[in-house]
N, C-alpha and C positions, 0 to 999 in steps of 0.2 A: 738635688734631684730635680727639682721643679725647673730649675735653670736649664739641667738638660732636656728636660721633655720639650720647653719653650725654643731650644736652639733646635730641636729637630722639627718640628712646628712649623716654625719658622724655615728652616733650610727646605722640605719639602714644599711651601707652599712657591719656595723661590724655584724650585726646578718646576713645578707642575705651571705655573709661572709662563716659566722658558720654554715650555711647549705646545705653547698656544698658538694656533695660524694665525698670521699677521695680516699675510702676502701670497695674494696665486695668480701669478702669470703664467701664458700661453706665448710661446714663442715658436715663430716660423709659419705662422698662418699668415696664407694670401689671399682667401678668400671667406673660410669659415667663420662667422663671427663669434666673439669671447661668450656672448652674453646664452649664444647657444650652447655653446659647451660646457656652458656651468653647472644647465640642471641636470649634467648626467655625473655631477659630484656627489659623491656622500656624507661630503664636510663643508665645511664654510669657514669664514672667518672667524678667528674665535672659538674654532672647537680644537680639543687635543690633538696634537700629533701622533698618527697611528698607522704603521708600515703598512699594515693588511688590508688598510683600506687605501695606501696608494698604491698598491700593487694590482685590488681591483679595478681601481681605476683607469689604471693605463690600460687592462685588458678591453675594459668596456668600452673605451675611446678606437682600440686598434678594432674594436669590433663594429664601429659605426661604420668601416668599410670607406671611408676618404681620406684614411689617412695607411700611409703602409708601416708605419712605425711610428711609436710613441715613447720618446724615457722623459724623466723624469728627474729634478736635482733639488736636493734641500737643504737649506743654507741656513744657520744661527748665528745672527747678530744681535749681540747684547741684548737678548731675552726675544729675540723678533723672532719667530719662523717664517720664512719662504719658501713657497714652492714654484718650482719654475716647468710649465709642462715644455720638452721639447717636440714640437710636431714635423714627422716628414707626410707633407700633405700631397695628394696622389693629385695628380688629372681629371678632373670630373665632365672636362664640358667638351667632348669626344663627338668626331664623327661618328656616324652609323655604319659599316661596310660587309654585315655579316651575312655569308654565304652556305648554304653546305649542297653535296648531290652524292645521288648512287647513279649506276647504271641505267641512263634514259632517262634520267629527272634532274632537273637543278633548280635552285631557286637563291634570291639575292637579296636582300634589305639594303637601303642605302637611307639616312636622315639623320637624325642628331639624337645626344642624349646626355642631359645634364643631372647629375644625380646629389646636386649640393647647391639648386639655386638659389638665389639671394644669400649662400651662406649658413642658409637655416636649414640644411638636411633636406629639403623641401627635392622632388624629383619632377624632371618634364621629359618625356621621348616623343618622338616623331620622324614617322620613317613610313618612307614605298617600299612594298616588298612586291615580286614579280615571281608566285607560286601557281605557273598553268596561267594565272588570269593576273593581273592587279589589283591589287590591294594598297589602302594607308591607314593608317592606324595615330591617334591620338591619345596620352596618358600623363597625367598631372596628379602627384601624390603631395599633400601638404601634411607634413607628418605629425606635429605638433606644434599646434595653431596656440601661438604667443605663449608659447612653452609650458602648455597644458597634455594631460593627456591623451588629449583627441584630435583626430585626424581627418583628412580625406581624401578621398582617390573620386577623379573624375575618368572616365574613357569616353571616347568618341572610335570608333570600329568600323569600317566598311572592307569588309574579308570575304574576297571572292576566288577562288580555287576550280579545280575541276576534278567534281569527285567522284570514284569508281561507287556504286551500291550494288546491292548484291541481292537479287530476285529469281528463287528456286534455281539454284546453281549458275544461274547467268549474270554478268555486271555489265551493270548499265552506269554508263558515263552521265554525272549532271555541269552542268554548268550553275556553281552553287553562289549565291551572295547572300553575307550575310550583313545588317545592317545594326550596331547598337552603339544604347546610349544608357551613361550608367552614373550611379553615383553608390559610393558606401561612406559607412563611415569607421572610425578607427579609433577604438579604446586600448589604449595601451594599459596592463595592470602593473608594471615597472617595466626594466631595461631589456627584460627573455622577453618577456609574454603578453598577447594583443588578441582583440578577436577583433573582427571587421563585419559588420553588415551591412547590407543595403541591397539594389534592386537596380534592374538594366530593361528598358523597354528595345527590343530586337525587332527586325522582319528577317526572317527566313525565306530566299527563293531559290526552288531550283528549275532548269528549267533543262530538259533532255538533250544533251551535246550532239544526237545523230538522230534527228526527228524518225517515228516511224518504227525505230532499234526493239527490239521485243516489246510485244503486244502488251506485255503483262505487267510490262511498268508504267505510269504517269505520263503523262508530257510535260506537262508540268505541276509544282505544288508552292501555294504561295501562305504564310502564314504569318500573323501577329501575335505576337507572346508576350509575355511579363517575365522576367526572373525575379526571383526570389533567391538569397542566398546569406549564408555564416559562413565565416573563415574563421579557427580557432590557431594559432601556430604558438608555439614550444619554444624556443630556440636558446640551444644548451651551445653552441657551436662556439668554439672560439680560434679566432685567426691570428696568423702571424703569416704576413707575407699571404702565399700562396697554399701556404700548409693549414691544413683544419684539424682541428682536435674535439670530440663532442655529439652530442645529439640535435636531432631536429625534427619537430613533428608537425606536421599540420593537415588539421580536420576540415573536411570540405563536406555543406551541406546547402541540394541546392533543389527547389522545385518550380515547374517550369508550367505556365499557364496561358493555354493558348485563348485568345481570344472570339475563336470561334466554335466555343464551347466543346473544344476535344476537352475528354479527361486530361487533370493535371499528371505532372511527369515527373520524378525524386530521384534525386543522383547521389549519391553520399560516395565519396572516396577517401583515404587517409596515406601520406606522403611520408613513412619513416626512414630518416638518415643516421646516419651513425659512420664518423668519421673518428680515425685513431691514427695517429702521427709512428713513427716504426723508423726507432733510432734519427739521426739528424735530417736524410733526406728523403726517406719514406713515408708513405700516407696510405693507408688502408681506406674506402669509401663502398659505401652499400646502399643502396635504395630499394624499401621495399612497400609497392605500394600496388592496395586495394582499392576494389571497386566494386558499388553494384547499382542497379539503375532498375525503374520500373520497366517488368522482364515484358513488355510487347514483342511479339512477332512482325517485325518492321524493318525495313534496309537503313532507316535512319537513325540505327544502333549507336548508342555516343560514346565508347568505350574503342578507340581505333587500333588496330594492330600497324605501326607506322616506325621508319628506320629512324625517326628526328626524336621520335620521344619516351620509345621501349627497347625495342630490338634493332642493334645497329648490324646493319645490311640486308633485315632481311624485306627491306623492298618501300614501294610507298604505299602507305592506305591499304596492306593486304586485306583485311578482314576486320569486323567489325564485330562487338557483341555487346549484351547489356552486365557483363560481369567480366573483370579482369584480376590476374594476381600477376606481378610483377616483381622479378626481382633483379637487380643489377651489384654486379661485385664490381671491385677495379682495385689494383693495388698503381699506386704512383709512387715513380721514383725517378729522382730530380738528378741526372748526375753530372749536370752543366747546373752550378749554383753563384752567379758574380752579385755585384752590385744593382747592376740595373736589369739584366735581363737572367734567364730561366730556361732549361730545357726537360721537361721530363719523357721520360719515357713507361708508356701505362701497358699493362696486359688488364684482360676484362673477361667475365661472362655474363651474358643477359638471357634470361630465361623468364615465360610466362607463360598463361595460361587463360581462354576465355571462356564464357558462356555464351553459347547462342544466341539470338536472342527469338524469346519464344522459348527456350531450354532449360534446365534445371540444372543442381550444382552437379550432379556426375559429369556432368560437361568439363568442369574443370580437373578431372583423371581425365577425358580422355584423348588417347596419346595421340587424336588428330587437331586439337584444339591447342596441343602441346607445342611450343617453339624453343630450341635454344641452341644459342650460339655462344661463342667465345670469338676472340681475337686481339689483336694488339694496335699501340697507336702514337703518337708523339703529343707535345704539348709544347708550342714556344710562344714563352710568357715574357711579358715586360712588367718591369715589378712596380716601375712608378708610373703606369697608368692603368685607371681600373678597368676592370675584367678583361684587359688587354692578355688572350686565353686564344692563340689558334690552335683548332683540334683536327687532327686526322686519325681517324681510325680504320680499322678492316675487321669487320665480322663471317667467320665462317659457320656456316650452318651445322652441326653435328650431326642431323640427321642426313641431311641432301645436302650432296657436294656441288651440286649446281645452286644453288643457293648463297650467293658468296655480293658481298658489297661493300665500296668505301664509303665513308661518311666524313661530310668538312663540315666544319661550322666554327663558329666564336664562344666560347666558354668554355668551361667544361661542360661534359654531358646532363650529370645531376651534382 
């Protein structure tokens, strides 16, 4: 009897043994290095072999977003395990070429943007955009500095536009520039979830596009501010290709101090997605996002009713408030699916709601503050380079049939 307890004993300690990691290589990397992709392991050498933890892994890996595909192969030689990641690694270091316009407006971005420099996940853009005026913009994300988990984001911003404001039913055009310079920092608490703070010193100028244009607006307003601001984000989402499956939250809290002793200013908004995959080619997608801001009676309402980032078609910079709810539907479905490229085709509705500003929440029933549309739109995607995503949509007004616009741009929408 003791013989046999010994030979099972023994036999198990020889399998538990044989299931040790020996070996983890990363094959088909051109540029990513090994050393970074390690910490987002949940094993190491020397620990048990365990499916469930390489099956998260490959997910967590396709969800770093520079790679479009990741498997996986595990090999036993005489008590070794090996693991071998296989990577298809995307394109990261991309021109800049993205466009969109409605009817009477267009605008263009043109500069770079590398979203895996050195290798280490690390992000840099830079790009001219020509929106009414010129702009350029600078942004350098270091996501985890010597593979810790903290980060930074630098920006450098000079965003100049030409903006409609809205003074006792008349809009007055400005010639707006704005000037900032920012730093946060970036605590990731694992692989979802991160909060970011930090602070941006701005100048705000506008100066009146048709000197003289109603009496009752400024000629000009020039100001220096501080931001203050938290980012809290979520992120349940997980990718394969093009398709998303999952949640996505993110809290934005932010207040704003001018230096010339105006009252300070609080903006708090929340970004929730919710993406669901629907059978092989289909994709269900939603955004639905709040807002509210300190309720002044003021044309420089930060809450914009605009066809690029709520309501598609229905116009540029319609209207402005200090309270928004927003919601956006979209089903995608892919019916051109190859190797390297993608074609979907999406139907949509976009519907929101503002407050005045100066106004109270009844503002958000009521049915003049109310916008929504629907419409349809195409999607041709290349799968091995990132967010290589051109979008055309068409929104029709439900309420006003004059109310109708296309929208171009580079991405998806949300």
């Amino acid at each position: 009897m003791k013989k046999l307890v010994l030979a099972i004993l023994l036999l198990s300690s020889f399998f538990a043994e044989a299931q040790k990691i020996t070996t983890i290589n990363f094959e088909g990397l051109k540029k990513t290095k090994q050393t970074y992709l390690s910490q987002f392991l949940p094993f190491q050498i020397g620990d048990e072999l365990d499916s469930a933890k390489l099956e998260e892994t490959k997910q967590r890996l396709v969800n770093l977003e520079m790679f479009a595909d990741v498997a996986y192969q595990v090999e036993q030689i005489d008590g070794d395990v090996k693991i071998t990641f296989q990577m298809m690694e995307l394109y990261t270091l991309l021109p800049i070429f993205n466009f969109g316009g409605i009817e009477e407006n267009f605008w263009f971005q043109v500069g770079a943007s590398e979203v895996n420099l050195r290798g280490k996940g690390n992000k840099l853009t830079m790009y001219y955009q020509y929106y009414d005026r010129s702009s350029f913009a600078t942004h350098l994300t270091l996501d985890r500095i010597k593979q810790s988990q903290w980060g930074l984001n630098f920006n450098f911003i000079k965003w100049s536009t030409l903006e409609p404001l809205f003074f006792s039913n008349n809009v007055v055009e400005y010639e707006y520039d704005n000037y900032t310079l920012g730093i946060d920092a970036i605590h990731h608490f694992n692989f979802r979830d991160r909060i970011e703070f930090g602070s941006a010193f701005f100048i705000e100028d506008y100066q009146k596009y048709t000197p003289g244009a109603f009496e009752g607006a400024p000629e000009n307003v020039n100001k220096h501010k501080i931001l203050g601001k938290i980012r809290l984000i979520q992120n349940r989402v997980n990718h394969h290709f093009f398709y998303l499956n999952g949640g996505h939250n993110q809290l934005n809290l932010q207040t704003v101090q001018s230096l010339d002793n105006d009252p300070p200013f609080y903006i708090i908004f929340n970004d929730l997605k919710y993406f669901k995959r629907i059978g092989a080619y289909g994709n269900i997608a939603s955004r639905l996002r709040l807002g509210l801001s300190s309720n002044e009676e003021s044309p420089f309402a930060p809450f914009v009713l605009d066809s690029y980032v709520n309501i598609r078609g229905v116009g540029n910079r319609v209207d402005r408030g200090t309270g928004a709810i927003i919601l956006n539907a979209e089903y995608r479905h892919a019916f051109i699916d190859q190797r390297n490229i993608a074609i979907q085709g999406v139907i949509f509705s976009d519907s929101g709601s503002w407050r005045n500003p100066g106004g109270d929440f009844a503002d958000f029933v009521d049915s003049e503050n109310f916008q929504l549309f629907a419409g349809g739109g195409l999607r041709l995607i290349h799968k091995k380079i990132y967010n290589a995503i051109f979008r055309i949509d068409y929104g029709i007004n439900l309420q006003d049939q004059n109310m109708n616009g296309f929208v171009l741009g580079i991405g998806q929408y949300f």
